[in-house]
VOBA-1610 file (N, C-alpha, C; in pm, whole numbers, padded with zeros to 5 digits, always signed):
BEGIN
Unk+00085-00118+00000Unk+00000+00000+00000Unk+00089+00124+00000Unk+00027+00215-00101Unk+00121+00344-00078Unk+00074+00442+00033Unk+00208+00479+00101Unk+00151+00604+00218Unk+00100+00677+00206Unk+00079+00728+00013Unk-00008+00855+00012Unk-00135+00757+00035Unk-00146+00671+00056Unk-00295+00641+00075Unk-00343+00598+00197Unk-00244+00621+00305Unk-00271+00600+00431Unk-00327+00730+00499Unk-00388+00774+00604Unk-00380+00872+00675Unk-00428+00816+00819Unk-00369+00883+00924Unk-00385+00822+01084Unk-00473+00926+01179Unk-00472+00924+01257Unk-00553+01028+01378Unk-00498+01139+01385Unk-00338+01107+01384Unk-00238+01199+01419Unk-00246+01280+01330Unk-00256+01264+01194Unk-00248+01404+01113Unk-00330+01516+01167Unk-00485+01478+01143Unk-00544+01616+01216Unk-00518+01643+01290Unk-00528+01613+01443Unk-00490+01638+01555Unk-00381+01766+01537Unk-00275+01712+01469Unk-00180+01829+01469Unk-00279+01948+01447Unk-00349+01995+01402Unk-00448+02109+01357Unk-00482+02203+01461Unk-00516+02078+01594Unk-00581+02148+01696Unk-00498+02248+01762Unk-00385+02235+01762Unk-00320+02352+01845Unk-00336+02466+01772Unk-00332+02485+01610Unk-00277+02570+01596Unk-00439+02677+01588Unk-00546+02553+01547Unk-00661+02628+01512Unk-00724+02651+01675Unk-00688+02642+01779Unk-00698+02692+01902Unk-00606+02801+01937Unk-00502+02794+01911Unk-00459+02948+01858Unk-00483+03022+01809Unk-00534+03027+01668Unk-00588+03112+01614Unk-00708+03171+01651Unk-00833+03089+01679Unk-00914+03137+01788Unk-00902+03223+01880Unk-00798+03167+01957Unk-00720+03254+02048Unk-00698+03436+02014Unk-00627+03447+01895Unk-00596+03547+01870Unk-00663+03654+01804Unk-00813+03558+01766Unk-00918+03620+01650Unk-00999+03668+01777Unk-00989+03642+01858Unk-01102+03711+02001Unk-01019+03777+02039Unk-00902+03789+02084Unk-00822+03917+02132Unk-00872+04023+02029Unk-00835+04036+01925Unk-00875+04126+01816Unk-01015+04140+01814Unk-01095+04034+01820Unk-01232+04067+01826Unk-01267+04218+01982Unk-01173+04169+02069Unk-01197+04181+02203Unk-01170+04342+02210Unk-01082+04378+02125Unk-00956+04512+02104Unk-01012+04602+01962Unk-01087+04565+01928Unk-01149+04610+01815Unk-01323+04725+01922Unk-01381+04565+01988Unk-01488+04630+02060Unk-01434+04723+02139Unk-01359+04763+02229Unk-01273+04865+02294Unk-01232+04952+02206Unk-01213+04958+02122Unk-01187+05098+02029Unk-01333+05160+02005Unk-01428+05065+01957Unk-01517+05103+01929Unk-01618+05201+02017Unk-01618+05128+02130Unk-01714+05188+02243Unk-01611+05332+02284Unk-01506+05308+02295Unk-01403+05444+02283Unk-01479+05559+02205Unk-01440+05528+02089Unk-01469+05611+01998Unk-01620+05665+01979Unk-01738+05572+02067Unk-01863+05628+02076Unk-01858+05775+02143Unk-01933+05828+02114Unk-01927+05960+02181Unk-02050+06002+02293Unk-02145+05927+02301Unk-02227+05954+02404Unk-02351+05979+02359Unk-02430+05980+02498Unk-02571+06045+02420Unk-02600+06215+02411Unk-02637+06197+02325Unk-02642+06384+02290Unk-02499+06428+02238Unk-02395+06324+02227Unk-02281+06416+02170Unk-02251+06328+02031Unk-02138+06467+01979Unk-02156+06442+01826Unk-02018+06364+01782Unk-02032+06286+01691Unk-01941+06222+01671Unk-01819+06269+01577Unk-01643+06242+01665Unk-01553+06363+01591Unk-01545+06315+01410Unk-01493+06403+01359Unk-01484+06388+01211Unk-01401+06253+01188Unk-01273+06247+01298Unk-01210+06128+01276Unk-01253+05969+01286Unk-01348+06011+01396Unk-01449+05893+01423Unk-01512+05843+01300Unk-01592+06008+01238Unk-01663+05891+01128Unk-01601+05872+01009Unk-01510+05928+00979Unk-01420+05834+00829Unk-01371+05705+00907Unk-01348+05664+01015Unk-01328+05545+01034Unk-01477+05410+01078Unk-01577+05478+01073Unk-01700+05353+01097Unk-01680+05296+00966Unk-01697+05297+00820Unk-01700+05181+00708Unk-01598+05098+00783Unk-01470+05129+00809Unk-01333+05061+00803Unk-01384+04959+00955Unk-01432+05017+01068Unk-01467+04946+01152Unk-01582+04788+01144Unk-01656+04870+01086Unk-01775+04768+01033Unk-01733+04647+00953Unk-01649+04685+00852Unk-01584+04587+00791Unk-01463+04500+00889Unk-01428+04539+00942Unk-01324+04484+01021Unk-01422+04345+01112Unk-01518+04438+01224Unk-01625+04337+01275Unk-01653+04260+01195Unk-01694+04279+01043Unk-01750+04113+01017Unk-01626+04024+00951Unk-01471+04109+00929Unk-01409+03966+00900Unk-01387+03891+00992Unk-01362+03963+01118Unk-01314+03890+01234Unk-01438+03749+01288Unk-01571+03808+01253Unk-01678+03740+01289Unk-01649+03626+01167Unk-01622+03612+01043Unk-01619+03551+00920Unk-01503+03457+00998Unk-01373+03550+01024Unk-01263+03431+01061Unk-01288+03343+01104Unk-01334+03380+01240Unk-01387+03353+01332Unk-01500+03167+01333Unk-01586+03246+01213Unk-01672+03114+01225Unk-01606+02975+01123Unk-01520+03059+01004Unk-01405+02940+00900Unk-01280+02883+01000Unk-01288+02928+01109Unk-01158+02852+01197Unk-01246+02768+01246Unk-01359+02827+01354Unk-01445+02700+01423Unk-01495+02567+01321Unk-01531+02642+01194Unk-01565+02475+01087Unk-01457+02436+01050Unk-01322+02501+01074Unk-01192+02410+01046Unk-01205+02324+01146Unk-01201+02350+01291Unk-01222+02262+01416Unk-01289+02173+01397Unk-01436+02167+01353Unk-01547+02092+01357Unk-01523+02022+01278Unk-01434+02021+01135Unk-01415+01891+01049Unk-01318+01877+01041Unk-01190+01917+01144Unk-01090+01830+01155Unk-01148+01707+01245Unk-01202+01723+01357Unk-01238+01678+01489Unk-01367+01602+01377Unk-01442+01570+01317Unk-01516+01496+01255Unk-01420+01378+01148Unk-01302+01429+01082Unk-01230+01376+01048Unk-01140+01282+01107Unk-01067+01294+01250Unk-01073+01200+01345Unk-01174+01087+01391Unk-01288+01175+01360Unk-01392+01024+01366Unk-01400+00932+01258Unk-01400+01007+01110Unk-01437+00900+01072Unk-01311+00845+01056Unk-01186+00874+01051Unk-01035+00763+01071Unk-01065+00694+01194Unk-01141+00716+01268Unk-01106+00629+01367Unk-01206+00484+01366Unk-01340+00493+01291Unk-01427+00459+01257Unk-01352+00362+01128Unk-01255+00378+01079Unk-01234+00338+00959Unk-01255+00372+00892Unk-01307+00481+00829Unk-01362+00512+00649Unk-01232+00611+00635Unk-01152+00572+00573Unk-01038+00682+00513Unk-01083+00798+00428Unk-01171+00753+00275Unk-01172+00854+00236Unk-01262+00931+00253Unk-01366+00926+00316Unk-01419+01046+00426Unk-01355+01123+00502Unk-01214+01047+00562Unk-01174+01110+00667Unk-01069+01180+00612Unk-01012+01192+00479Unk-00922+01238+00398Unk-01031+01365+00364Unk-01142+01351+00301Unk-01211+01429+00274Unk-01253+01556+00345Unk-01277+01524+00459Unk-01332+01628+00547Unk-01205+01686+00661Unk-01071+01627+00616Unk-00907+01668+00622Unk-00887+01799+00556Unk-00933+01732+00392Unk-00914+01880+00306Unk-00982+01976+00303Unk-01112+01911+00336Unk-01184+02075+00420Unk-01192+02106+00500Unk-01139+02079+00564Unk-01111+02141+00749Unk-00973+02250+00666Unk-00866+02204+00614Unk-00756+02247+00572Unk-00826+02399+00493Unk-00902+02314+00424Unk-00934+02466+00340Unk-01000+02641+00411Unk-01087+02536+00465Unk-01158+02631+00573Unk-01077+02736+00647Unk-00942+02662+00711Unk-00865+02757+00810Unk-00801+02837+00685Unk-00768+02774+00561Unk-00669+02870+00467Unk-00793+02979+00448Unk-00882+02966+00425Unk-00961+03094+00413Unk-00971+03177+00547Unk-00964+03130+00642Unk-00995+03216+00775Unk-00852+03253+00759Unk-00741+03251+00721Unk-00610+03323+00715Unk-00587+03404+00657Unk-00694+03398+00510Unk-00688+03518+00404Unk-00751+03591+00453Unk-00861+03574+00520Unk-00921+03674+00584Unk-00896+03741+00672Unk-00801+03705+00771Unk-00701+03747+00850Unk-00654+03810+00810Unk-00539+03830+00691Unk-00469+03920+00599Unk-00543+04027+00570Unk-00688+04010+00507Unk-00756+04150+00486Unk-00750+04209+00613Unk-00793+04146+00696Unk-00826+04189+00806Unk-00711+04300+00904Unk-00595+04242+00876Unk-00451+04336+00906Unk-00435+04447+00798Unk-00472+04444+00693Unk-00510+04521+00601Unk-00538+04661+00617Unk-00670+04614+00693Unk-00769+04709+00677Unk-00768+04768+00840Unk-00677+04697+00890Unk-00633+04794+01031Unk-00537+04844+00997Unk-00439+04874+00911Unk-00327+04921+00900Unk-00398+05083+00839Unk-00498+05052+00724Unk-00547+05173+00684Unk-00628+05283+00770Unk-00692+05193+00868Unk-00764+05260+00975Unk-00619+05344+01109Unk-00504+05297+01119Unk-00453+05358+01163Unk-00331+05486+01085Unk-00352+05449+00938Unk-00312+05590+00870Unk-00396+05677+00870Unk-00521+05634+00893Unk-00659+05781+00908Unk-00600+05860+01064Unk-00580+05787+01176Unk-00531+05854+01245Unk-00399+05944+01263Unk-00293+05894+01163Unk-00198+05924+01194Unk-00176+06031+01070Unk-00262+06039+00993Unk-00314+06141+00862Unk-00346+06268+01004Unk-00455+06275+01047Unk-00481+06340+01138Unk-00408+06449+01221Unk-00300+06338+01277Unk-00211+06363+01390Unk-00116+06464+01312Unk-00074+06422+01183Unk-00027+06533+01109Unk-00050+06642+01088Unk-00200+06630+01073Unk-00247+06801+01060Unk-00246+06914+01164Unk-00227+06815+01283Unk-00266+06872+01365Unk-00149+07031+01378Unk-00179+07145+01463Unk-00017+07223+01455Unk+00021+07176+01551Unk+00173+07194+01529Unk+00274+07142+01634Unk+00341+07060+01570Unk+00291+07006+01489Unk+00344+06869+01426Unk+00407+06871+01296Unk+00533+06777+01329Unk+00622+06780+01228Unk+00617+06691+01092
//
């Protein structure tokens, strides 16, 4: 039998650390994103600064990749961890199957990640656009 046609428990498994990490780090950001946000609210009866609102599109978008990551890491989890079953169950190419989509799943929650650093990098040149104008500043 050829090894490409074997696969064991152990392959996925390796997955879990890293897609529990990533989790990990997609709620910090989730976590640090809501804290800017409520920051940047201005209250009731008060008006919101100019800098505030060129940055709500960029915010809004940010919330739903993180929410998007967010849910393509957890279905990476859910069919790696289904993929362990069915290897363990015996059916290989099910369990090969729902390998490569668990795999795929997290590669998309990574691209999305990437936008996602993206589009915070641009949200902090709006501020630092700003900080320039300000006088005093060099």
């Amino acid at each position: 039998m050829n090894p490409a046609d074997t696969m064991t428990l152990t392959t996925p498994a390796l997955l879990f650390p890293a897609i529990s990490l990533l989790l990990l780090a997609y709620t910090n950001r989730f976590l640090t994103l809501a804290t800017i946000i409520r920051q940047l609210h201005p209250g009731e009866g008060k008006v919101l600064s100019d800098l505030a609102r060129q940055q709500l599109a960029s915010l809004r978008m940010r919330v739903s990749l993180i929410r998007h990551m967010q849910s393509c890491a957890v279905l990476s989890f859910l069919l790696c961890a289904l993929s362990m079953f069915a290897l363990f169950v015996g059916s290989l190419g099910p369990g090969k199957a729902l390998f490569g989509f668990s795999l795929l799943s997290l590669a998309v929650s990574l691209v999305m990640s990437f936008v996602e650093v993206l589009q915070s990098t641009r949200a902090l040149n709006i501020v630092l656009d700003d900080m320039a104008r300000q006088p005093g500043t060099h």
